[in-house]
C-alpha positions in Angstrom: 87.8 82.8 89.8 86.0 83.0 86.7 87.1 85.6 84.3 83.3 87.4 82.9 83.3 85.8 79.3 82.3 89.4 77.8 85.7 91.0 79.1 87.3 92.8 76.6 90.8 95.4 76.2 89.6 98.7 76.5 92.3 100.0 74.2 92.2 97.3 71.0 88.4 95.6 72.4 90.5 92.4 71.8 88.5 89.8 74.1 91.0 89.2 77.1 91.3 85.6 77.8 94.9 85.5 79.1 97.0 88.7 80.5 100.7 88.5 80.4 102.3 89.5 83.8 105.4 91.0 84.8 107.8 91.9 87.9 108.0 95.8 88.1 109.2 98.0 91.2 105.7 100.0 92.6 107.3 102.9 94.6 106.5 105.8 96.5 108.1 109.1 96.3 110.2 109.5 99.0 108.7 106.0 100.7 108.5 102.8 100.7 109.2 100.4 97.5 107.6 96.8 96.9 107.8 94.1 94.6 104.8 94.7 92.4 103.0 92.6 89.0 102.0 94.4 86.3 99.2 93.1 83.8 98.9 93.7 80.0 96.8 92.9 76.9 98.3 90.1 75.0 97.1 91.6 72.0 98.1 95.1 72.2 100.4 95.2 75.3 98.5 98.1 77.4 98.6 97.9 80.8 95.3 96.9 82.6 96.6 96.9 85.9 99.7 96.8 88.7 99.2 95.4 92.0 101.4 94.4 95.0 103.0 91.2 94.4 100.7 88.4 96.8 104.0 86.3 96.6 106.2 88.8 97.7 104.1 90.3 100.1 104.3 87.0 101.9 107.8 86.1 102.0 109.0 89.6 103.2 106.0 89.2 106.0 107.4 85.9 106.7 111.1 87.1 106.9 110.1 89.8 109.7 108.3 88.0 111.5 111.2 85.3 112.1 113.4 88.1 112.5 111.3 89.9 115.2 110.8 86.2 116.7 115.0 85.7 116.9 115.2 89.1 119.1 
């Protein structure tokens, strides 16, 4: 996927060629809690963006499945 080469950090307008990524816990009140990735400006450290982590997601899908499959 190609990042648009105009994209820029709508907090410093530093041109975003890289994000740095971390873990962070998304959770719901009272619900559910995942494994989630948040994103940030490299300049300025903002956060652009959190999203379910595709990793994650996959291995705990994985993980029920077999244990559904055992019963």
């Amino acid at each position: 996927m190609n990042m648009p080469s105009n994209a820029k950090c709508p907090k410093c307008d530093a041109l975003i060629t890289r994000v740095t990524a971390g873990h962070v816990p998304i959770e719901i009140p009272m619900g559910n809690s995942w494994n989630g990735i948040a994103y940030a400006c490299p300049s300025c450290k903002s956060l652009l963006g959190v999203q379910i982590d595709p990793i994650a997601i996959k291995e705990d899908i994985v993980t029920e499945l077999f244990k559904r499959l055992r019963k």
